[in-house]
N, C-alpha and C positions, 0 to 999 in steps of 0.2 A: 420176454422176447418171443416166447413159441407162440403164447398165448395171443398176440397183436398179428403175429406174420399168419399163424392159423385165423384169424377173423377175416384181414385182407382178402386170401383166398377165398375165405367164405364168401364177402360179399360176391365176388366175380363170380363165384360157381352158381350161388342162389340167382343173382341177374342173369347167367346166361340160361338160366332155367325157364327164365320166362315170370321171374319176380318183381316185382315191383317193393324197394326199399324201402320202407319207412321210417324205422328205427333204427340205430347202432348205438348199443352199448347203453341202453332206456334204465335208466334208475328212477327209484321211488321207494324212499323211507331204507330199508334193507333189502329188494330185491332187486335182483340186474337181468334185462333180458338182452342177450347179445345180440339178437336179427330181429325184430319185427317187421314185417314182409307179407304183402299179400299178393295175390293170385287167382286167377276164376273166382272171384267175391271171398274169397277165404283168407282170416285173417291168420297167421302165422305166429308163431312163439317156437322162435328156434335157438336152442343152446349147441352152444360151438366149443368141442373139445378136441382139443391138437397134442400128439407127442409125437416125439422125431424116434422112438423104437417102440417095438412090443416089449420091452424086457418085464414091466409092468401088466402087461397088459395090452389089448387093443383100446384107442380112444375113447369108444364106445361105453369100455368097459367101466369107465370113470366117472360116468353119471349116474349118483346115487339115485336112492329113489328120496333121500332129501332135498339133492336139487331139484329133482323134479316136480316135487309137492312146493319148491318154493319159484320154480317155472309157471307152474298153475296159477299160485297167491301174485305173482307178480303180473301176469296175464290177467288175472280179474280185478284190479288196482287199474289197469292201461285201460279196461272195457268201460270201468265204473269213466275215466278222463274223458273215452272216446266213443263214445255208445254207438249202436246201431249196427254191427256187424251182427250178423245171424247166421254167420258158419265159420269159427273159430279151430285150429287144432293145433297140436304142441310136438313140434319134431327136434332131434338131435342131427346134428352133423358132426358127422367124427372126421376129422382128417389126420391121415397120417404122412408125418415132414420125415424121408428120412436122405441123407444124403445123395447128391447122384443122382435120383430117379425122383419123377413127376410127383406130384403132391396126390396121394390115394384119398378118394373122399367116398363114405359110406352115409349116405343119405336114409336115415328111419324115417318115416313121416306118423303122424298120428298115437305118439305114444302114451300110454295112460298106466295109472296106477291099479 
């Protein structure tokens, strides 16, 4: 349920950003990208991670660098489909849902291993 109501936001935060949509929720074989979105010619690969506390942790803090290497693999699986972007990069969005108050969103852009 966090996980669906954190992407919702997503989309609306990435569009009023000034994105353009592509993808929601892109499978292929084992990997999942939750945004694909582009922007000024730049193709996007964004994973979206939502909790309604810190008691764990911030959002952020929840994306290994497993997912992230498998953000990558799934990102060059979608290139191999869709060829021809020549400026690619791979961001997280963290949002935090927590009762009462606006939906916090921490935008990384460009993250790498």
């Amino acid at each position: 349920m966090t996980g669906k109501k954190g992407e919702e936001f997503a989309a609306i935060y990435i569009a009023n950003l000034g994105f353009q949509i592509l993808e929601r929720n892109w499978r292929y074989r084992r990997f999942e990208i939750d945004i694909i979105a582009s922007r000024s010619d730049v193709l996007h690969f964004i994973e979206v991670k939502t909790r309604t506390s810190t008691v764990y942790g911030y959002p952020e803090e929840g994306v290994s660098n497993k997912k992230i290497r498998s953000l990558i693999k799934g990102g060059a699986n979608f290139l191999y489909k869709n060829p021809g972007w020549q400026h690619i990069q791979y961001d997280i969005l963290s949002i935090l849902l927590v009762a009462d108050t606006p939906p916090d969103f921490l935008f990384i852009q460009d993250v790498y291993l």
